[in-house]
C-alpha positions, 0 to 999 in steps of 0.5 A: 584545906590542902595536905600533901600526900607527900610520901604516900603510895597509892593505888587507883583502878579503873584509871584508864580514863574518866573518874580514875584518871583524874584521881590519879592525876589529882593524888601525884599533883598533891604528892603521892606515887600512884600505881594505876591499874586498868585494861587498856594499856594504851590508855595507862601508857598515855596516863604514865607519859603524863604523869612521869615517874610518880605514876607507875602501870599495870594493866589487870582485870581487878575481877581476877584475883588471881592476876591482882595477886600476881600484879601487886607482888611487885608494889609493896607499901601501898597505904592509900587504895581507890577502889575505882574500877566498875563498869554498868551493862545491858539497859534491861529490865531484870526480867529481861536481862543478859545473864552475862551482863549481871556477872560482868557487873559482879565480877568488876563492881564488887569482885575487885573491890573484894581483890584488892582490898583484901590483898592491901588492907593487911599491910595497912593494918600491919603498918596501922597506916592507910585510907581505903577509898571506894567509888560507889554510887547514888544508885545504891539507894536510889533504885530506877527501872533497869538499874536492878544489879548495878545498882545492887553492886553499889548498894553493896560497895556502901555496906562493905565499907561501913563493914570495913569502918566496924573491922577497923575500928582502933585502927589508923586505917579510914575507910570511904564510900563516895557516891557520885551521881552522872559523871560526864565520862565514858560511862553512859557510851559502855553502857549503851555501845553507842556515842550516840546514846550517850551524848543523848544521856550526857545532854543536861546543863550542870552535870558533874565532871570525872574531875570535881570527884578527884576534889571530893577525894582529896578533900576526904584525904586532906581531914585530920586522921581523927576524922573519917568521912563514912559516906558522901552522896554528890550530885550533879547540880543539874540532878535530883532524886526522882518521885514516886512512880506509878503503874496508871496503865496497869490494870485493876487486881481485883480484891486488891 
């Protein structure tokens, strides 16, 4: 099943690499023109000289709204939003945690999923045209020792849009949470600061690649209008959900 996205204008953050990049090289491969926003400029002019013209750059912290405001003035009709850009910090647990590192993680995972839906949605609503996409996590219901505000981020990405769903009900506007598990990209190397750790991480069979997400969005965009995909939870083949844990060094809470 294959629709052309012939005529669709698409935005995709956190196209700098990874799952972003292969979503904005899937889309113009299936007929859009995509805008891809992210920080580093170097990797956008790459994805640009790649792409061509189908593919236009800016470069933005999407957790500024003021500068998404400032940016998205110059793209106007955009009906299909990716809400792609986030980022995991610090390896702690909570009790140990950098308090920048949970804000960092605030300030991308949901502050520009925040941004940039509420400066594109109005147009999809006017126009009563549009897919809004957003990438969230297996860690939003799956909670794991030092996962504590990364994976509360992505728990929010996965309620927010099923707000979204109630808000837009008698709308032709469709909203998505994709929850992917590991994906072989540069997550685990920004998370931990080490290519080392990170190879260590990534060193299983069967994980899933930044490209196999790209299909899971195409296949959501390729439904009929009539049907929207509320939420999918992918895993890698060579993952699953752990068991129960417990504390058997812990000592016995009296009268417990």
């Amino acid at each position: 099943m294959q629709q052309s996205l012939s005529g669709r204008q698409a935005l995709v953050s956190g196209a700098t690499s990874g799952i972003g990049a292969a979503i904005a090289r899937r889309l113009v491969r299936d007929g859009a023109h995509v805008v891809a926003l992210g920080r580093r400029g170097d990797r956008l002019a790459a994805l640009h000289d790649e792409l061509g013209d189908a593919c236009r750059i800016a470069v933005v912290d999407v957790g500024d709204a003021a500068a998404v405001g400032n940016v998205l003035a110059d793209f106007a009709g955009i009906d299909l939003l990716v809400n792609n850009a986030g980022t995991a910090r610090g390896q702690h647990r909570a009790q140990d945690a950098d308090r920048a590192d949970w804000q960092a993680m605030v300030d991308a995972n949901i502050g520009g999923v925040l941004n940039l839906t509420h400066a594109l949605l109005p147009g999809m609503v006017a126009r009563d045209f549009g897919d809004i996409i957003n990438i969230g996590s297996i860690a939003a219901g799956a909670a794991y020792p030092t996962g504590n505000v990364y994976g509360a981020t992505k728990a929010f990405v996965r309620q927010f849009t099923q707000n979204l769903r109630a808000d837009l009900l008698g709308r032709n506007v469709r909203a998505t949470c994709i929850e992917p598990g590991t994906v072989r990209t540069e997550f685990a190397a920004v998370r931990t600061g080490s290519a080392e750790a990170a190879a260590k991480f990534y060193d299983h069979p069967n994980l899933m690649e930044a490209e196999d997400v790209a299909e899971i969005v195409a296949l959501c965009l390729a439904l009929p209008r009539r049907v929207n995909v509320n939420l999918i939870e992918a895993m890698p083949l060579g993952q699953a959900h752990g068991g129960p844990v417990f504390a058997d060094g812990m000592a016995v809470v009296p009268g417990a």
